[in-house]
C-alpha positions in Angstrom: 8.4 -4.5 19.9 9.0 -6.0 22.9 7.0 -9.2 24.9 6.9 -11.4 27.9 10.6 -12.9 28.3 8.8 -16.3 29.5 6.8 -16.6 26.6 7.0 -19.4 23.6 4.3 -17.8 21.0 2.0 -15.1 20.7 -0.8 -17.5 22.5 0.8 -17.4 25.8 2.4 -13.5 26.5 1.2 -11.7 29.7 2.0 -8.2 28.2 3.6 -7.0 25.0 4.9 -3.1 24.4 5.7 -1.2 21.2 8.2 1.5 21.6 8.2 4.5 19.0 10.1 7.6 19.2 7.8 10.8 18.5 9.3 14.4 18.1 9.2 16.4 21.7 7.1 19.2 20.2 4.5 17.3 18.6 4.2 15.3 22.6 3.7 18.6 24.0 1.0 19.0 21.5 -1.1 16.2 21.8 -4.3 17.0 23.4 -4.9 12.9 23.5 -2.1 12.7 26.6 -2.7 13.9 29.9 -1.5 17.6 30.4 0.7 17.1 33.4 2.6 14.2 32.1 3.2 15.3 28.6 4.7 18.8 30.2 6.8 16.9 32.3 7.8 14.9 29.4 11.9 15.5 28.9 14.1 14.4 25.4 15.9 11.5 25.7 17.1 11.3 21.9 18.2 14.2 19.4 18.7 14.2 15.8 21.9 13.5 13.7 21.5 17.1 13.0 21.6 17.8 16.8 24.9 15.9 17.5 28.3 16.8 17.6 30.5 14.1 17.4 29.3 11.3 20.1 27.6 14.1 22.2 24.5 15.1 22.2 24.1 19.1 21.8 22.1 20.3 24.3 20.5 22.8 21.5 17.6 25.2 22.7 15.9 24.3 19.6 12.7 21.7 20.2 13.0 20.5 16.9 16.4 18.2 17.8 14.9 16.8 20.2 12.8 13.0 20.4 11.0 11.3 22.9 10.5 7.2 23.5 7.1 6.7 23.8 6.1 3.2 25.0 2.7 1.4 24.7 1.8 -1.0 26.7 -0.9 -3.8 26.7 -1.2 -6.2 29.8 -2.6 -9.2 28.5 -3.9 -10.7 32.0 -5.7 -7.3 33.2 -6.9 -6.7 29.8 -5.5 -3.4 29.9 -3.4 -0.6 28.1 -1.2 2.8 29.0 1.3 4.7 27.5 4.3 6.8 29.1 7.3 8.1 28.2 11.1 7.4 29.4 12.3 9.5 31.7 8.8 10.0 33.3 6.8 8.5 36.1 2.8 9.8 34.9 1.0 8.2 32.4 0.6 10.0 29.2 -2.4 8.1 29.0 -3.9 6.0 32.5 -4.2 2.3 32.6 -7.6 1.8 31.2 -9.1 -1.6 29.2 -8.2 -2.4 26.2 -10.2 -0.5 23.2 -10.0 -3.4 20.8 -12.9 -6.5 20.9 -10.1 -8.6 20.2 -7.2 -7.8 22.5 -3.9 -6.1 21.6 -3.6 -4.9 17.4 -0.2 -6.9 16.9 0.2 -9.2 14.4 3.4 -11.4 13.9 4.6 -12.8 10.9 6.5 -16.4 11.8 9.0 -17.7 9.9 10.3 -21.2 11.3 9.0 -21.8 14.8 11.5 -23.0 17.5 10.2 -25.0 20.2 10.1 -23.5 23.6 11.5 -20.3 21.7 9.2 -17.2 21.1 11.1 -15.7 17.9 11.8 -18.2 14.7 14.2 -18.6 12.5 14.9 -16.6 9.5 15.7 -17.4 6.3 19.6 -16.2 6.5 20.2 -17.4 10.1 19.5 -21.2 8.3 22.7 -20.5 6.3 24.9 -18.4 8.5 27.4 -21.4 9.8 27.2 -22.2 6.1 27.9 -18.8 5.0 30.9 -17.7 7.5 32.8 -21.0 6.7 32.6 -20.5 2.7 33.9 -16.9 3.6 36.9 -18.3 5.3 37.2 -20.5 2.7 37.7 -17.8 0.2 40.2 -16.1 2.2 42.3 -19.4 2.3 42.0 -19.4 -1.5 43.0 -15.6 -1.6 45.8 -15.5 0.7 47.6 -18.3 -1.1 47.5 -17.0 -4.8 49.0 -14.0 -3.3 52.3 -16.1 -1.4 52.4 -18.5 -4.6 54.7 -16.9 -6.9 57.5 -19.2 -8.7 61.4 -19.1 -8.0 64.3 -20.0 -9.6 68.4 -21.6 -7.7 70.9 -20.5 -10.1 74.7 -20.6 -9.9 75.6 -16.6 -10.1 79.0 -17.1 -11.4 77.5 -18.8 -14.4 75.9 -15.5 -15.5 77.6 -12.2 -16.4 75.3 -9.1 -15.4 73.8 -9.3 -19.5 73.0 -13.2 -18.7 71.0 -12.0 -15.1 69.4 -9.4 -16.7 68.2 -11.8 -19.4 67.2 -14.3 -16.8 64.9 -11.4 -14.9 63.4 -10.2 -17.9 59.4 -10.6 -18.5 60.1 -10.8 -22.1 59.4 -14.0 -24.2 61.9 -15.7 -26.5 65.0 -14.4 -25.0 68.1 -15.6 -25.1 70.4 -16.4 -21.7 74.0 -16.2 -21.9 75.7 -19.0 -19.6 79.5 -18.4 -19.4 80.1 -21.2 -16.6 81.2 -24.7 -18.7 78.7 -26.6 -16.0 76.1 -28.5 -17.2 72.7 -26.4 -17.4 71.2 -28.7 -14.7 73.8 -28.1 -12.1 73.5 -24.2 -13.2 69.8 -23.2 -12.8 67.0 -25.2 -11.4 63.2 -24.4 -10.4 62.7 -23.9 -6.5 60.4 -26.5 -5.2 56.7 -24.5 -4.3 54.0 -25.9 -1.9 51.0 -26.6 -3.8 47.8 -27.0 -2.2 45.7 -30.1 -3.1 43.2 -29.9 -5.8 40.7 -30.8 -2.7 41.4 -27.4 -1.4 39.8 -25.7 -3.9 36.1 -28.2 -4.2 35.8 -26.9 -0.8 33.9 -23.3 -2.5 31.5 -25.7 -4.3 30.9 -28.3 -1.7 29.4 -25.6 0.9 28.1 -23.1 -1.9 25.6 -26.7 -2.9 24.9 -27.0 0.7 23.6 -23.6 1.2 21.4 -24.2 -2.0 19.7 -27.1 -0.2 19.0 -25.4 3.3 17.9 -22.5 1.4 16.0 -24.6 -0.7 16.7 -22.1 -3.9 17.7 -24.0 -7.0 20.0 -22.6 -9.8 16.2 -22.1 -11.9 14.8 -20.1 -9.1 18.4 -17.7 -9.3 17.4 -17.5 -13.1 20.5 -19.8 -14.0 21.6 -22.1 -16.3 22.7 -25.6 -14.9 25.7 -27.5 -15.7 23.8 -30.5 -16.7 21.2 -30.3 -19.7 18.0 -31.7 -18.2 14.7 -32.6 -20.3 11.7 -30.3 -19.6 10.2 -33.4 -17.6 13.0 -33.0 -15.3 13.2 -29.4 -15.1 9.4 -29.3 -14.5 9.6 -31.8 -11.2 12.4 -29.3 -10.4 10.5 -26.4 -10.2 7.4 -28.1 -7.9 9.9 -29.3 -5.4 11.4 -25.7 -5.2 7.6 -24.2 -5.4 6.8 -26.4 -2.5 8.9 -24.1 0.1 7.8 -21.4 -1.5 3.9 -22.2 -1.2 4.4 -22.6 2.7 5.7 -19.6 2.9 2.6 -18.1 0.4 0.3 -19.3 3.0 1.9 -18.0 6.1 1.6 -14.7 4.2 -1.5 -15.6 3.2 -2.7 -16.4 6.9 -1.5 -13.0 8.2 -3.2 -10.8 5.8 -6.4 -12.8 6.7 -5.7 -12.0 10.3 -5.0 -8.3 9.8 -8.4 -7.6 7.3 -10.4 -9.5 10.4 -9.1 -7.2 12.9 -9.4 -4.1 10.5 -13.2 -5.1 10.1 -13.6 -5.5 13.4 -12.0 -2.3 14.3 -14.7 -0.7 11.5 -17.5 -2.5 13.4 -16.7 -0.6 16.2 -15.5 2.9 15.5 -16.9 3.4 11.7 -19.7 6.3 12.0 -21.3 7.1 8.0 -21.5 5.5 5.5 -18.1 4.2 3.8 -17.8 3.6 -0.2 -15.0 0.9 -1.4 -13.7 -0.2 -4.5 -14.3 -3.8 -6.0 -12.6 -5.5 -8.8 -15.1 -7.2 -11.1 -14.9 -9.6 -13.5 -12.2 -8.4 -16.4 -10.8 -5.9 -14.2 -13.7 -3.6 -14.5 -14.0 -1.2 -11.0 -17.2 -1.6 -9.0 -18.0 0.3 -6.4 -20.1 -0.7 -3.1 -21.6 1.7 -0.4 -22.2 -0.1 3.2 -22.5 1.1 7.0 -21.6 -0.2 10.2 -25.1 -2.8 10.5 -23.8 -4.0 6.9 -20.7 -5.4 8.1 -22.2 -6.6 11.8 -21.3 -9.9 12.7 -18.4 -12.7 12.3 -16.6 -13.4 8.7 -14.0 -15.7 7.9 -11.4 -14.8 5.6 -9.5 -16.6 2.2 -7.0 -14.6 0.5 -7.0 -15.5 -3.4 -3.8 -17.5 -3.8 -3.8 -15.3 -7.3 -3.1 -11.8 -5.8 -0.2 -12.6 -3.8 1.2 -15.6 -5.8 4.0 -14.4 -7.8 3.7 -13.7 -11.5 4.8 -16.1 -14.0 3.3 -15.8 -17.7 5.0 -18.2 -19.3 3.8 -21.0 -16.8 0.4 -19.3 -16.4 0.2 -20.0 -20.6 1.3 -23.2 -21.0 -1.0 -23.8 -18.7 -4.1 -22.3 -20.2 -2.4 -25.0 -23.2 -3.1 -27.6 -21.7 -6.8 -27.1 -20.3 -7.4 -26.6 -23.8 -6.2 -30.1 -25.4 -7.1 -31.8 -22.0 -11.2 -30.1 -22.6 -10.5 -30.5 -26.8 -11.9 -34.3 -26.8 -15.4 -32.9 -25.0 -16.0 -30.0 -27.1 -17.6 -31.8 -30.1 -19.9 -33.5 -27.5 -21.5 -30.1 -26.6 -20.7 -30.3 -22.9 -18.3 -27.7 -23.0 -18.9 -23.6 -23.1 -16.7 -22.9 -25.4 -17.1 -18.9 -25.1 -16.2 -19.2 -21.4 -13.3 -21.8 -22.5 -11.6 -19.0 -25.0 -12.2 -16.4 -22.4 -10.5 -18.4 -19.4 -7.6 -19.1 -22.2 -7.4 -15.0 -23.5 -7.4 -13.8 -19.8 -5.4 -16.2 -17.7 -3.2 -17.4 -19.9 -2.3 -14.0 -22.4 -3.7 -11.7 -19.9 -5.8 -9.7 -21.9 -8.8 -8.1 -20.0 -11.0 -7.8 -22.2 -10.8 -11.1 -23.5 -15.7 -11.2 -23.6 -14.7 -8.6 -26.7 -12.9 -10.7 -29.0 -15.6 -13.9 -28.4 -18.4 -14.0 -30.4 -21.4 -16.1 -29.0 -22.6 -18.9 -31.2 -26.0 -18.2 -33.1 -28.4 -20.6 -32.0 -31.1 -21.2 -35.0 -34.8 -20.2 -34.5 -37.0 -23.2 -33.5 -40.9 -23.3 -34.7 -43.5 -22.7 -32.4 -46.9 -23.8 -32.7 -50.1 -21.5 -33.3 -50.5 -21.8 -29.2 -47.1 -20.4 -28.9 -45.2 -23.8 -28.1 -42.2 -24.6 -29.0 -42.6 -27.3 -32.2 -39.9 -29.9 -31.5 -38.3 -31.5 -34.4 -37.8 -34.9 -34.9 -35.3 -36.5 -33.1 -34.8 -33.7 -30.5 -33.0 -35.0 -27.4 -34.2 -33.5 -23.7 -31.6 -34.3 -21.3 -29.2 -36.7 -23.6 -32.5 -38.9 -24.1 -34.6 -38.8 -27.1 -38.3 -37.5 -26.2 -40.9 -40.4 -25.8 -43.3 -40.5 -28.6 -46.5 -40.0 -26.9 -45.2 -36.7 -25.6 -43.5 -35.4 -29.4 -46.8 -36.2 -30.5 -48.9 -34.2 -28.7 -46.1 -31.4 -28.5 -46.4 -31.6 -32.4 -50.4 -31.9 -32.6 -50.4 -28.5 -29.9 -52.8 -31.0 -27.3 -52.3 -30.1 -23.4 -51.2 -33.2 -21.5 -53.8 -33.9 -18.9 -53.4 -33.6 -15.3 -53.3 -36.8 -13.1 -57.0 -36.7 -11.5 -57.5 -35.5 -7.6 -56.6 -38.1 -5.2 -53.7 -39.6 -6.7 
């Protein structure tokens, strides 16, 4: 992909290009592209296969060879073309843009830059971070290698046995000394360089700082940390680390929006038939809906469910379901509460079974007397609305008397 040098964001290019590469033989082919031009059209790439060494082999056979096909959209005509390299005729002439809502490109932004058109990754965040800890590893290597302990010794002190004793690897050996010297005036340790213990916190001190400018904690590596922490802890933990990766759920979020608008838009204009897609329904089950072009007409705005592109974590989608259930366990006895609906949400979000409707059984509500007109005989004390019913109306509800009607005028 390539775009306006001068531009900051995708708001504000004049043109932006895609360049692909497309066999020679299938250019040639293409009944799309004008005749002339795709004739003319020459290879400027071949295949690995095709190569010899750091040469191309000019090789008869079409199949090595690859042409760069660019396509262009200029933003301020409100236009598009394509050509290839090497060529100056249009495979296909300048002509408006096909699309109701411009150019088809969509970008996915990481970090925006101000006054800078591409963002910054994820890894670029952490390279400084990363190259230093490298050269701090290589310090570390290289002097484990030149560290290596010597010994001064007086040779006349030792025969050949005593040296040879002195060399060897073995433990618990004894060293003839034939000098009358004292032994500290006979052998003695060679004084070493040691680096300071500083040296080596250096690792740790930049591997900590790359965890917080990636912003991924030892629980989102799947570690275990140094310091036991209460689940309290661990829990406020995990939503700071969950808030980075929300925001970057929801620029992920926002593109697939953006590309399912443009892909209706594209049915609204091209889509000739009738088209049949799939649907999820409720417990997974498939249903399936048959529309037209009039039956997606118009404007939509889109919401992707945070659920299908969220990633998976069952034993935090349980505990969870846990706790709607004591939090909703004082209102149950007060008959506010489905609790058919409540052990379904609990089988299916938080245990993930589908069919979670098979394994409730709905509560059998007992039959209510009627009266010889067919109305329902309330019982005494029965409650409409959390209110018990006033007596004139329970009476004649029980005595099977209409209630009048308020007389004309009123």
């Amino acid at each position: 992909m390539f775009v306006d040098p001068d531009a900051t964001s995708m708001s504000d290019i004049r043109w932006i290009a895609q360049r692909v590469r497309r066999p020679l033989v299938e250019v040639k082919k293409d009944k799309r592209y004008n005749s002339s031009a795709r004739n003319e059209a020459s290879p400027s790439h071949y295949s690995k296969f095709g190569q010899d060494g750091y040469m191309p082999r000019r090789s008869e056979k079409a199949e090595d060879a690859y042409v760069e096909i660019w396509e262009w959209y200029d933003i301020d005509r409100n236009t598009m073309s394509v050509f290839c390299a090497g060529s100056d005729k249009f495979l296909v002439n300048p002509t408006e843009i096909p699309f109701s809502f411009g150019h088809p490109f969509v970008m996915l932004r990481n970090y925006d830059i101000p006054d800078h058109f591409y963002p910054m990754g994820e890894l670029e965040a952490i390279e400084p971070l990363q190259l230093e800890l490298n050269e701090t590893r290589t310090q570390m290597m290289n002097h484990r290698k030149r560290f290596s302990r010597k010994w001064l010794y007086k040779e006349s002190a030792f025969d050949p046995e005593g040296r040879s004793a002195l060399e060897s690897d073995e433990d618990n050996v004894l060293v003839p000394v034939i000098s009358e010297e004292s032994l500290a005036g006979v052998i003695a340790p060679m004084p070493a360089v040691i680096s300071p213990p500083e040296f080596y916190n250096q690792s740790n001190l930049i591997s900590s700082d790359i965890d917080r400018v990636s912003g991924v904690s030892e629980y989102m590596r799947g570690g275990m940390p140094e310091i036991r922490r209460t689940a309290t802890e661990a829990g406020i933990i995990q939503d700071n680390a969950n808030a980075r990766s929300s925001e970057k759920l929801a620029i992920i979020e926002i593109s697939i929006a953006e590309c399912a608008r443009r892909l209706v838009a594209i049915a609204q204009q091209y889509m000739t038939g009738e088209q049949v897609v799939r649907i999820s329904g409720q417990g997974a089950k498939p249903l399936w809906l048959t529309f037209d072009k009039d039956y997606i007409s118009g404007e939509f705005d889109y919401e992707v469910e945070a659920g299908s592109t969220a990633p998976v974590n069952e034993s935090f989608k349980r505990q969870m379901a846990l706790q709607v259930v004591n939090a909703m366990a004082p209102f149950a006895g007060a008959g506010i509460i489905d609790m058919p609906k409540l052990a379904n949400y609990v089988l299916e979000q938080g245990f993930g079974i589908r069919s979670a409707a098979s394994f409730v059984v709905q509560p059998q509500m007992p039959a209510q007397p009627v009266t010889p007109q067919g109305i329902p005989q309330p019982q005494p004390g029965m409650e409409q609305g959390g209110e018990q019913l006033p007596p004139e109306i329970l009476a004649q509800l029980q005595g099977g008397g209409e209630m009048g009607m308020p007389p004309q005028g009123m």
